[in-house]
N, C-alpha and C positions, 0 to 999 in steps of 0.2 A: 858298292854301297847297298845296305837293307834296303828296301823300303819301307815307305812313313811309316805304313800302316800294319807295320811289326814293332816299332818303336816306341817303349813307353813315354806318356808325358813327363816332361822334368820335376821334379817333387815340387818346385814352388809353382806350377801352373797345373796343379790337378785343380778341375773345375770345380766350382760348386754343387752341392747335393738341390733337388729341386727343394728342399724345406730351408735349406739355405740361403737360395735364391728368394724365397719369402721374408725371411729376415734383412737382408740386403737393402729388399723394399723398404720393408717396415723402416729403414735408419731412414731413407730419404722421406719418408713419410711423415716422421717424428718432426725431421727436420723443418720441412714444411709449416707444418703446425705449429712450430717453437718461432719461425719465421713470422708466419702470419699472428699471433698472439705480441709478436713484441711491432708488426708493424702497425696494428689495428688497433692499440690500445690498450695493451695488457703487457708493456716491457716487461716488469718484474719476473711474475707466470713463466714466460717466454725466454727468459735468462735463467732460472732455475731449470728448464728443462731441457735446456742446451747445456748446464751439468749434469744433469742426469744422462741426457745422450754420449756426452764423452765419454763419463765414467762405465757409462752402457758396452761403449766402441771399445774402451780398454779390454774389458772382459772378453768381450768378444775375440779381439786379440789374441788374449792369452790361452784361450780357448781353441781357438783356428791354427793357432800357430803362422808359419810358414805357407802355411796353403795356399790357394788366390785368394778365398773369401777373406782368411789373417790379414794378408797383404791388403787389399781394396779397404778393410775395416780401420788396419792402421792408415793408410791416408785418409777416409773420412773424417777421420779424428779433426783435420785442421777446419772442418765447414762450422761446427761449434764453436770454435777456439777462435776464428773470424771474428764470428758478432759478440763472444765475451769480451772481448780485449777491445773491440771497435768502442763497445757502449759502456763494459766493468772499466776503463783506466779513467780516473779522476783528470779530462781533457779540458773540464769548465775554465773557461778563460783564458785558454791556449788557442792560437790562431790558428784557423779550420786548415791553412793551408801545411801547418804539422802535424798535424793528427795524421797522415799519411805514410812517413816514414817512425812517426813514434811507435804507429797499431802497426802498420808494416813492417818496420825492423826483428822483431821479434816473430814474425811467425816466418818472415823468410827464413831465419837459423830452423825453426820448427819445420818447414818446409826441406830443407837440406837433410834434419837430422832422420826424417823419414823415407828420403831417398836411398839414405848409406845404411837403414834398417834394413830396409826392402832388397840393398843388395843390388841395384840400379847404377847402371855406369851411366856418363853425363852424355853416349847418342843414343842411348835408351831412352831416355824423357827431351830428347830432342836438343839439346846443348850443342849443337853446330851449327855450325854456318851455313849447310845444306848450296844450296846455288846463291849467291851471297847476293849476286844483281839483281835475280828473281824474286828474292827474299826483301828485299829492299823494297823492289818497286812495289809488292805489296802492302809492303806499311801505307801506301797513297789509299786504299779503299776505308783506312780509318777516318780520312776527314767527312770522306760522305757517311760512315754509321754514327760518327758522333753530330753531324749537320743532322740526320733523320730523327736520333735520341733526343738531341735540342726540342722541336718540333712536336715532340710527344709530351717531352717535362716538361719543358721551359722551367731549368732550374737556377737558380740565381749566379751572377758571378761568384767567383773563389774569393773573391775578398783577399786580392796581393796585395803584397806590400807597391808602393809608387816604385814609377821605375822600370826599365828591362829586367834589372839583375830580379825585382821581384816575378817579374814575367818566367826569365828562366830555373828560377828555385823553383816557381810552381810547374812550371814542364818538367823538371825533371824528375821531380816527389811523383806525378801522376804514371813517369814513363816508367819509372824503377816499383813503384810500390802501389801500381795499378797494373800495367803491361807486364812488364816484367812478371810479379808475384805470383798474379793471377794467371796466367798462362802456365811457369811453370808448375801448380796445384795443379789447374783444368788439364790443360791438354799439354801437360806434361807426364806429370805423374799418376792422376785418374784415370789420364787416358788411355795409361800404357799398363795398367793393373786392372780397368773395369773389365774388358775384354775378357782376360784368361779367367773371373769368376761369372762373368754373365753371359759369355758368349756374345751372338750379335746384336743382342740391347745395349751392351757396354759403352757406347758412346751415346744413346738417346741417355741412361742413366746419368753420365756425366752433364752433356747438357742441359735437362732438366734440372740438376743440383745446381748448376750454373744459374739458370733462370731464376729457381725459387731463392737465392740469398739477393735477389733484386728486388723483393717485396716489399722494401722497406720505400720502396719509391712511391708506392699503394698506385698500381698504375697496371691493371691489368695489359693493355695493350702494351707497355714497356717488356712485361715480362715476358710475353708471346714475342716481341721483335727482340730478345736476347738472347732466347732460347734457338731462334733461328739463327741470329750470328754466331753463336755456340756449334752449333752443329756442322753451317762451314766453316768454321775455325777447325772444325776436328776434322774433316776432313782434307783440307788445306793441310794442315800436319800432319798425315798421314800420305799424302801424294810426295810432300819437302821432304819427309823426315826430320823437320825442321820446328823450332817452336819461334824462330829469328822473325819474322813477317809478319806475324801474328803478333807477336808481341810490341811489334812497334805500330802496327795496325790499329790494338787495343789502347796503348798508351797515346796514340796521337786522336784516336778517338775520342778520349776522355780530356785529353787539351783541349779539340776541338769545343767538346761540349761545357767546357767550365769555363774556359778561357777568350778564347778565339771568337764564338758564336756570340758571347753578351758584350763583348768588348766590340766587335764589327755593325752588330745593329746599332748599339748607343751610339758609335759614331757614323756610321749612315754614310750614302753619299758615296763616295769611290772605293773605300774599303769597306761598306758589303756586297760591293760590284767584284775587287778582288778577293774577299773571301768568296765565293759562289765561283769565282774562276777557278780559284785553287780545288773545291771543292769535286767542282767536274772533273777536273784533270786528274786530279788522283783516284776518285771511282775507276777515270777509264783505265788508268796505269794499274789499280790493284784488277779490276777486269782482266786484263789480256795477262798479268802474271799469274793470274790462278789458272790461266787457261794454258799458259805456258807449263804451268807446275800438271795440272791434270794429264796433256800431252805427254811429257817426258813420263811421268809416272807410267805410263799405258806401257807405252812405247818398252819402257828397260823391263817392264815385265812379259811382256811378250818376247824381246831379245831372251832373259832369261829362260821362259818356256820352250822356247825352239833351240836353245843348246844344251835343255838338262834330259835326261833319261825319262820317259814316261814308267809309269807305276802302274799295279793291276788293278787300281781305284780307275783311274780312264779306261782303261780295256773294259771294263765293268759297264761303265757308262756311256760307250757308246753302244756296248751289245745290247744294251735296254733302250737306244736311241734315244737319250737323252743330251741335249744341249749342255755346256758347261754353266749356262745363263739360269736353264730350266732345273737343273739339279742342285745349284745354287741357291735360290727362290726355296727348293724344297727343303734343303734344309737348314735354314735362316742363315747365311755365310755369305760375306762379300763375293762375288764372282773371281776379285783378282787372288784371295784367300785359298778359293779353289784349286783355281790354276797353278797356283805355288806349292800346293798339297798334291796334284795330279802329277806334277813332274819334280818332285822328290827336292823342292828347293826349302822345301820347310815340314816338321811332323806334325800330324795333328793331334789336337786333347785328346783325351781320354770320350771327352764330351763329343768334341768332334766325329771321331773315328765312331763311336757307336750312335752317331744320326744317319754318315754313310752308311755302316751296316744294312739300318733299316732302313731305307731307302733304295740300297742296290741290294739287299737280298744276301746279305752275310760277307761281303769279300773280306 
């Protein structure tokens, strides 16, 4: 076997140029700004410049091609296409509890058809089962982020229909067209293309786009505790390989918060005694499963490490007496990244390969 670091990067994961990566910004930036204008008072403004962002992102597109920056451009396409379709479709007088799978239906096909552009198989953006128990019991840590979200909003019930069956229409519309959608955008598809044009911002980039489409709640503290369930969310699917736990995490989160939380305090008394029960119990089950998922993750990459071939990027790096932690650090790279790059289980960018360089002195 070459080693990595004789092996070109694969044509759709040549990195970004650094004026590239400016532009990048700039889209989450725009975006921001089209956010905050339509949640502060100025919809209209605010919906005209999330056309102009798309029509922006097209270009860009077509321009980038295939490249990572193409790729990462055409999925930002869907973060405008969100809020047009959430606030452009004529919903006046439709029950808040459809507007969910009406504005949701159509961007999940939008969703898919950008995966099959990209060229993306279904365990690439996470489409398995991953450790299916493991995966499971972390859907439990959604009732504690939607218990803590409650608590920030205090947002009104969902307004069901009477009844369970209305109970479980509206659990379902939030698990499929909140958990579901939103997962596989964020930390599916984002997540799996921000990396190869940003390198190791690629998932702060993602999370942040995640936080600021939450603007419309006007709740600074909301957006800052989104952005950090964002960011372990992405790393959660990146220990699974998985977007399964997360997604039922995110979607019982958002039960929780619309459903479960106004409907248990109204009734008071033994059931907000057992919603607070449930609420523990699942923090501590999704707890010990991410800890479970971090574990294993460690663990098979060190199995890996110790039966692949070292490469003369390690040799490199220990003659300079550097730690695999501290070489890491230097040149902005997950540590387990490293390791997969040092013992020949993955090649690195273009980007990659020339930060070692400078850093170890030309290998």
């Amino acid at each position: 076997m070459p080693s990595p670091h004789s092996l070109p990067a694969p044509a759709d994961d040549v990195p970004a140029a650094p004026a590239a990566h400016l532009v990048i910004w700039g889209w989450l930036g725009l975006i921001t700004l089209a956010e905050a204008l339509v949640a502060f008072g100025a919809p209209e403004p605010g919906l005209w410049l999330h056309v102009v962002i798309l029509l922006g992102l097209a270009a860009h597109v077509g321009l980038a091609g295939r490249a990572a920056e193409g790729r990462l451009a055409l999925a930002l396409m869907l973060a405008p296409l969100i809020r047009l379709l959430s606030l452009g479709l004529p919903l006046g007088g439709v029950p808040l509890v459809l507007w969910y799978p009406i504005v949701g239906a159509p961007l999940l096909l939008a969703a898919f058809a950008v995966v099959r552009r990209a060229g993306l198989g279904r365990a690439e953006i996470g489409l398995s089962a991953g450790r299916p128990l493991v995966q499971i019991a972390l859907a439990g840590c959604g009732m504690a982020i939607g218990a803590v979200e409650y608590l920030i909003l205090r947002p009104p019930a969902l307004g069901l229909p009477a009844g369970w069956a209305g109970v479980i229409a509206g659990g379902l519309a939030l698990l499929i067209f909140t958990g579901l959608l939103e997962e596989l955008i964020f930390r599916g598809l984002l997540q799996r293309l921000a990396p190869a044009a940003l390198g190791a911002w690629g998932l702060t980039y993602v999370s942040l786009l995640f936080a600021v489409l939450h603007l419309g709640h006007r709740s600074l503290l909301d957006v800052i505790f989104v952005y950090v369930i964002g960011r372990a969310f992405a790393q959660l699917v990146r220990w699974g390989g998985s977007i399964l736990g997360v997604t039922l995490a995110h979607g019982l989160a958002n039960i929780t918060l619309y459903i479960l939380m106004p409907a248990a305090l109204l009734a008071g008394g033994p059931w907000a005694e057992l919603l607070g029960g449930l609420v523990g119990a699942g923090g501590l089950a999704g707890l010990v499963a991410a800890d479970l998922l971090m574990l294993r993750s460690y663990a098979d990459t060190a199995r890996r490490a110790a039966s692949a071939p070292t490469t003369p990027i390690r040799g490199a790096r220990l003659a300079r007496g550097l730690t695999c932690g501290a070489l890491a650090r230097q040149i902005g790279l997950p540590v387990r990244d490293l390791a997969s790059i040092e013992h020949g289980l993955r090649a690195p960018s273009s980007d990659e390969l020339a930060r070692l360089r400078k850093a170890l002195g030309g290998v």
